[in-house]
Each structure stands twice: as C-alpha cells, then as structure tokens.
C-alpha positions as CSV (number, residue, x, y, z in Angstrom):
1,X,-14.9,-13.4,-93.7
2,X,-15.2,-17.2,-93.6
3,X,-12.3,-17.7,-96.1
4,X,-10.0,-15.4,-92.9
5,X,-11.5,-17.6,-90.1
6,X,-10.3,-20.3,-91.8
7,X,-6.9,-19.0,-92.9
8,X,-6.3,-18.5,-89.4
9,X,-7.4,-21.7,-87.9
10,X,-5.0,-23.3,-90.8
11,X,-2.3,-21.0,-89.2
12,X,-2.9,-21.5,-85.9
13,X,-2.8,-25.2,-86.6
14,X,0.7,-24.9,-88.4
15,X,2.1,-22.8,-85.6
16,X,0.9,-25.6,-83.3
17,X,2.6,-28.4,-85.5
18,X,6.1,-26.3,-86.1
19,X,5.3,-26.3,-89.7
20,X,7.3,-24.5,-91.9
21,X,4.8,-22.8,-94.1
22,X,1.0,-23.3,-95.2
23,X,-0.7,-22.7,-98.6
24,X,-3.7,-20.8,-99.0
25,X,-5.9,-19.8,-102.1
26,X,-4.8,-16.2,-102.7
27,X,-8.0,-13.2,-102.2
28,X,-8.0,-9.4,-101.2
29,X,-9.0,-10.2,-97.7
30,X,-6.3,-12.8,-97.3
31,X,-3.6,-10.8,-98.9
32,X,-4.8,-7.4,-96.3
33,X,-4.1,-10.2,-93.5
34,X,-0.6,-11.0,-94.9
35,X,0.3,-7.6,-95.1
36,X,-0.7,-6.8,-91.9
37,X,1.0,-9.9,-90.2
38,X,4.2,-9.4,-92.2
39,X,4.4,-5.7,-90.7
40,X,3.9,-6.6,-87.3
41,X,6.6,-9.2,-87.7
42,X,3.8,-11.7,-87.3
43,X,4.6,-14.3,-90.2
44,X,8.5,-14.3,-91.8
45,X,7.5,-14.5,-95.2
46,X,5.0,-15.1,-98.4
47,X,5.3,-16.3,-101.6
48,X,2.6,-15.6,-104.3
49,X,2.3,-18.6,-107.3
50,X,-1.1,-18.2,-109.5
51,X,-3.6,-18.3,-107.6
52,X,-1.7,-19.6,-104.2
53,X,0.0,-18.0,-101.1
54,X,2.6,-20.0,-99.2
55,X,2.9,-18.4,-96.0
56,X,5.8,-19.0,-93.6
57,X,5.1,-18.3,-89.8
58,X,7.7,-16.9,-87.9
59,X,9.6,-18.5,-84.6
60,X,12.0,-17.6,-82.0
61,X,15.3,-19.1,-82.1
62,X,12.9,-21.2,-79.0
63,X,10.3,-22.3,-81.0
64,X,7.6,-19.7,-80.0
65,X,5.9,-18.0,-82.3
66,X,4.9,-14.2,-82.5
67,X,0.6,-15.5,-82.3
68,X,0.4,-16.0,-78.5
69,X,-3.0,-16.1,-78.6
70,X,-5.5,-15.9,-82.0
71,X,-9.7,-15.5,-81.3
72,X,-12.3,-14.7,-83.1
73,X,-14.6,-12.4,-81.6
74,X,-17.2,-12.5,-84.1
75,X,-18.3,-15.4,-86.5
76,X,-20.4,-15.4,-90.0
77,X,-24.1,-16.3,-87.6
78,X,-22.6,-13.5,-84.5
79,X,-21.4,-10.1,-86.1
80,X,-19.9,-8.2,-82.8
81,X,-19.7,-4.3,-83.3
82,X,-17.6,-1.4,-81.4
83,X,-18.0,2.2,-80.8
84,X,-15.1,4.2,-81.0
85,X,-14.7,5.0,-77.3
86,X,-14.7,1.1,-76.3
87,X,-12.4,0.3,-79.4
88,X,-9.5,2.8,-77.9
89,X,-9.9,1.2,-73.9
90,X,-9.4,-2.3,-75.6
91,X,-6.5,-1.5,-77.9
92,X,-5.1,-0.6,-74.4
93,X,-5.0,-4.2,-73.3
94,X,-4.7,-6.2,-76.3
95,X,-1.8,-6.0,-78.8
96,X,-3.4,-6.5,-82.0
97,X,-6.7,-7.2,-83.6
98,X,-8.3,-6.6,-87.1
99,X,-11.9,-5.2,-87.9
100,X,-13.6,-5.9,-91.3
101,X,-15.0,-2.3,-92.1
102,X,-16.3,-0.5,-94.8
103,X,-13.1,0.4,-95.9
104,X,-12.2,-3.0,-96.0
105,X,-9.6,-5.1,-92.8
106,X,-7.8,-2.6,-90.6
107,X,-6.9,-3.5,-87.2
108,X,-6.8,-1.8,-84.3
109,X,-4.7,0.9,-84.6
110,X,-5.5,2.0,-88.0
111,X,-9.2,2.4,-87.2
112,X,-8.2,4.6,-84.1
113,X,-6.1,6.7,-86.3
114,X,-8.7,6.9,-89.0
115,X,-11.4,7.9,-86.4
116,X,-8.8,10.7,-85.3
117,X,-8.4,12.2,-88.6
C-alpha cells in the first residue's frame, strides 16, 4: 500500500504543478487505481511501456482538475477499518474513496454493492 500512497502524493504533486503526465513503475495495485481513476473521469489517460505507466491527469478547460481533495485515511503504522453500516453514511458525504480488501482495491461503491449481494 506504500507503493499507492506514494503514487498519489506524486499525483497530487503533478496536479499541483499543471504537469502534463507522471511515470510510475507499473504493479496490480497501481494498475486497480488507474482503472478506477480513468472510470470516474479522474485522470485523461495511461500509457503502459515495460515495466512503466505514464499517467496523464485530467483538467478543465480552467485548469482544475477532477482531485479536489486526495487523503489518506490510513497509513502502513495506522490501518483504519469500517463496518458496513458506517461505510454506507460516509459514501453519502464523500464522492469517492478506495479500500484495500481482501478482494483486493475497491472503492466505495463497489464494496457497498458487494456487501448487498
């Protein structure tokens, strides 16, 4: 999970700076994020070389981009868990978020639905 934190911090760093893309070392966990951010319109683009994703963040036509606000609510020393009944009042409040489970990164949404089934 280290490996995300620091994906994102990269991210949120390039989104600061208006850079055009950044270049990560390609893993499952970082390729789950990706995916994730791609679908929610999060990130514009990826391209995959070897062992290498180059990642383009998206902007408005303004300059904004689609990450208003990135946290990590749990680090590798402070593991923060939710029951099932908490996890559906937050997901009321807060767009997105992802959970590392069992079944590997699913965010909000897709843990709610997986819960329902």
């Amino acid at each position: 999970m280290s490996l995300l934190f620091n994906v994102i911090a990269i991210l949120k760093n390039a989104i600061h700076s208006n850079k055009k893309f950044i270049v990560v070392r390609k893993n499952k966990i970082i390729e789950k994020f990706v995916k994730i951010a791609f679908s929610y319109g999060l990130i514009s683009g990826v391209e995959q070389k070897d062992k290498q994703l180059k990642i383009f963040p998206k902007y408005t036509k303004k300059g904004s981009s689609g990450f208003v606000k990135i946290k990590n609510f749990s680090n590798l020393q402070k593991t923060t868990f939710v029951r099932y009944n908490d996890l559906v009042k937050i997901s009321q409040n807060i767009g997105l978020f992802l959970i590392s489970t069992n079944s590997g990164i699913l965010t909000n949404q897709e843990c709610i639905e997986k819960k329902r089934r």
